[in-house]
N, C-alpha and C positions, 0 to 999 in steps of 0.2 A: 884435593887430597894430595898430600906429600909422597914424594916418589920412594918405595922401599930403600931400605942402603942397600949402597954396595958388598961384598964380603970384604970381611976386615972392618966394615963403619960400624958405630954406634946406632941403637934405633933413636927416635929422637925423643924427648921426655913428652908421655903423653901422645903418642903414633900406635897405634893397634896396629900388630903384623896381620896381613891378612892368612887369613889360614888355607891349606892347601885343600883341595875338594880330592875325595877318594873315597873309595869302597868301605865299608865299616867291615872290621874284622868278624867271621864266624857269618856269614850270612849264605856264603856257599860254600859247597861242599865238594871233593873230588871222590866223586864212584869206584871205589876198587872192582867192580864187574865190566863197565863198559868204558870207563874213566873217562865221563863226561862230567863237567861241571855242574851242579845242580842246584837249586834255591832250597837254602836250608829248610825252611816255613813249610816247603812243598813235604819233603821227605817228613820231619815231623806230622803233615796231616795224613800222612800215609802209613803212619807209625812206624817210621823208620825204614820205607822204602820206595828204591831210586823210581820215581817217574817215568824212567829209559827204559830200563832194563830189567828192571823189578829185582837187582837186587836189595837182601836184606842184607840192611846194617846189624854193625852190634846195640843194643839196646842194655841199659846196666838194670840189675832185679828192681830196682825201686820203680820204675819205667813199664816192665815189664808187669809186674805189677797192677800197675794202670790199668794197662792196658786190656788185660782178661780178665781182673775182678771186676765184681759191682763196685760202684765208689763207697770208700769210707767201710766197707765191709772187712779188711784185711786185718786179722787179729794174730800177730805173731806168737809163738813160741820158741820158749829157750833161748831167748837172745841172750841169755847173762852165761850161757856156755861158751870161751873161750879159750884159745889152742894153748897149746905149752912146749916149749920148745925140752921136751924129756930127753933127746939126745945128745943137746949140747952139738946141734948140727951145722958145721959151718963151711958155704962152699966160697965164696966172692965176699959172703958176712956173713955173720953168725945170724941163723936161722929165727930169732930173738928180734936181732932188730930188723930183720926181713918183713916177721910177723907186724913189728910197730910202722914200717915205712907203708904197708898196704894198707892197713887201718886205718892212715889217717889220712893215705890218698884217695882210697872208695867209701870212706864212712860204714863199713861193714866189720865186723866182727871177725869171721869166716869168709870163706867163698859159697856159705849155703845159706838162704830163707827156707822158713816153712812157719806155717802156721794153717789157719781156719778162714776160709772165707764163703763169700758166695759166688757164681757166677750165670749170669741172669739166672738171680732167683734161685737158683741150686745149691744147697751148698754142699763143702767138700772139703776138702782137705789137701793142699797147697804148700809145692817146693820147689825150689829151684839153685840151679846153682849159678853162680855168674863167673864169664872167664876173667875178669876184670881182676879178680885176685887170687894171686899166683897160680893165673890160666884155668883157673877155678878146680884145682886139683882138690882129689878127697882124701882127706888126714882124718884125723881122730875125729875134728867137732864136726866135718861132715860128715858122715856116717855117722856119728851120734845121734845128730840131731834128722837124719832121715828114715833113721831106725826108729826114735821114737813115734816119726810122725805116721812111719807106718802102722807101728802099734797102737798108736792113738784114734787114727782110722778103720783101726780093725776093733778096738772099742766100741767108736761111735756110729758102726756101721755106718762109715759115708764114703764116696768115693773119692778114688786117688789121683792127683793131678803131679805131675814130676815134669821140671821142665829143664831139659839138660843141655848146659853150655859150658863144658868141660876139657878144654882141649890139654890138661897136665897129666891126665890120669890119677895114678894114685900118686901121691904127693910123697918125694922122695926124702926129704924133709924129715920124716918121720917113721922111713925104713920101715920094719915089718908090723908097724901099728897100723900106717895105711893102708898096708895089704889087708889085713884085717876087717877093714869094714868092707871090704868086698861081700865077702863071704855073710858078713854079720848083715848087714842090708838087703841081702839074696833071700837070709833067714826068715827075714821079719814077711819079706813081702810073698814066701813060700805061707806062711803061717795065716797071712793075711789073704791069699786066694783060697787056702781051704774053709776061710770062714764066710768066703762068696762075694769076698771083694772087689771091687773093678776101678785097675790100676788103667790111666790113659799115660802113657812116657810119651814126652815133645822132643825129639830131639834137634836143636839147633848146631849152627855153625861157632865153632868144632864142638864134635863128640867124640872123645876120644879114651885110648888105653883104658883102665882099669873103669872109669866109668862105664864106656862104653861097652865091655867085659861084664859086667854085672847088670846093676838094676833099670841102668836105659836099655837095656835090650830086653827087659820080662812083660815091658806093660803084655795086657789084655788084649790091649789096642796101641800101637807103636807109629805113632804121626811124626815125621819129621816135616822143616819149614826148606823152601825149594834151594836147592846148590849148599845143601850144609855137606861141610866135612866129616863122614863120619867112619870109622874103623878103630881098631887099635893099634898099634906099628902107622907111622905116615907114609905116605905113599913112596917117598925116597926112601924111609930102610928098606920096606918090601920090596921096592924093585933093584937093590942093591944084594938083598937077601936071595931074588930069584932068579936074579940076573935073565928078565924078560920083559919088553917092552908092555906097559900098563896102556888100558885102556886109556880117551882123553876125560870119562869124567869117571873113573875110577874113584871110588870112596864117596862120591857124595851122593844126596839123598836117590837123585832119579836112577843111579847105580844099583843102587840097593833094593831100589822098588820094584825092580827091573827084575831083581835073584832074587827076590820074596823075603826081604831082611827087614824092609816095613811095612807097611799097610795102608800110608797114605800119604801122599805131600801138601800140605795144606797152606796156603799164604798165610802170613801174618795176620791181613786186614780179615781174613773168615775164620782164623783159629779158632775166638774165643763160642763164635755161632756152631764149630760143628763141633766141639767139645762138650757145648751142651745140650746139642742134636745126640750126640753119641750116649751122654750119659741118661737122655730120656730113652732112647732105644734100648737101652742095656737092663734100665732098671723097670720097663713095662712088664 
């Protein structure tokens, strides 16, 4: 075999370059918790978490998804609901093409699913929000479309699964519309425990402002997944606001578990087991 060129030479007509040996891009991962290296393969069989350390990654709703329904049981609603930039709101860009560059980078509509499914065998009624678009803040079509699902669930007498990954709050974007479904979401799901309904809220890493202000904080039963961020204000305005040294895991879930703000921490890999341990408990 012919000896490679030099730099500057010609290759020679008919010489294969030999190609360099390396790592194949995306195969590992760097842990934001312990920041060890990780084999991708691994953390996907763990559904998205670190072998080390046990942090949980982000996982986007279709994923998520997966992961807690039965297969192929997932039947959406409302997907043809989509946002409208009614303010003409524009900070860096006009809130228009904000909407269109999220769209077409997460394949979502919104930052919220909901729809009908099962899980082992149960079924229910299934939402979520993902931070993946615009930090998964709630605007008009979210809140519509969790309003409805509430009302729908309070319909079909079935229980309510909400799984919250929220870290925008309400979505400023759309100024005092989004404030609104606070309130309008509080409503449905006020309406929806007097008729004996049993709301389970997940809250994931972030949960935050106006979400976290409202309807992830009503469930029945309030599960968060372990080191989630959650309050409304982050930890920097608060302790700018109090001018007091903050606890080191202030705000997140074992904080909270800690001051009776949830009810349980549950990993990823046993979510979907003790949600449906809960909702047999609930409903005996």
């Amino acid at each position: 075999m012919s000896a490679a060129p030099k730099p500057g030479q010609e290759t020679p007509v008919g010489q294969v370059m030999p190609r360099k040996r390396g790592v194949p891009e995306g195969l590992w991962l760097r842990c934001n918790g312990c920041n060890a290296t990780v084999f991708r393969k691994v953390v996907d069989e763990r559904l998205g978490v670190c072998p080390e350390c046990d942090y949980h990654f982000y996982v986007p709703a279709a994923t998520r998804i997966r992961q807690l329904l039965d297969a192929d049981s997932f039947e959406e609603w409302f997907a043809d609901i989509r946002p409208r930039d009614v303010l003409g709101f524009k900070d860096k860009k006009p809130y228009k093409e904000r909407l269109v560059e999220e769209q077409k980078r997460t394949g979502m509509s919104d930052a919220c699913v909901v729809g009908r499914g099962y899980m082992r065998g149960r079924p229910l009624v299934f939402g979520l929000t993902d931070s993946a678009f615009i930090m998964g803040s709630m605007g008009s079509v979210v809140g519509e479309k969790l309003t409805r699902a509430v009302e729908k669930a309070t319909e079909l007498s079935l229980p309510l699964v909400i799984v919250s990954g929220s870290g925008g709050g309400a979505r400023m974007h759309e100024g005092i519309l989004s404030l609104m479904q606070m309130g309008k979401v509080s409503a449905a799901l006020a309406r929806y425990h007097e008729a004996g309904g049993l709301f389970l809220s997940v809250l994931t890493n972030p949960t935050m402002g106006g979400v976290a202000a409202s309807f992830a904080s009503l469930g029945d039963i309030v599960l968060a997944e372990p080191k989630a961020l959650i309050g409304f204000a982050g930890p920097r305005v608060v302790k700018a606001t109090v001018k007091v040294a903050l606890p080191d895991d202030f705000q997140t879930s074992e904080f909270l578990l800690e001051h009776g703000f949830i009810d349980r921490i549950v990993s990823r890999q046993n979510l979907r087991t003790e949600i449906a341990r809960i909702i047999d408990y609930c409903r005996t």
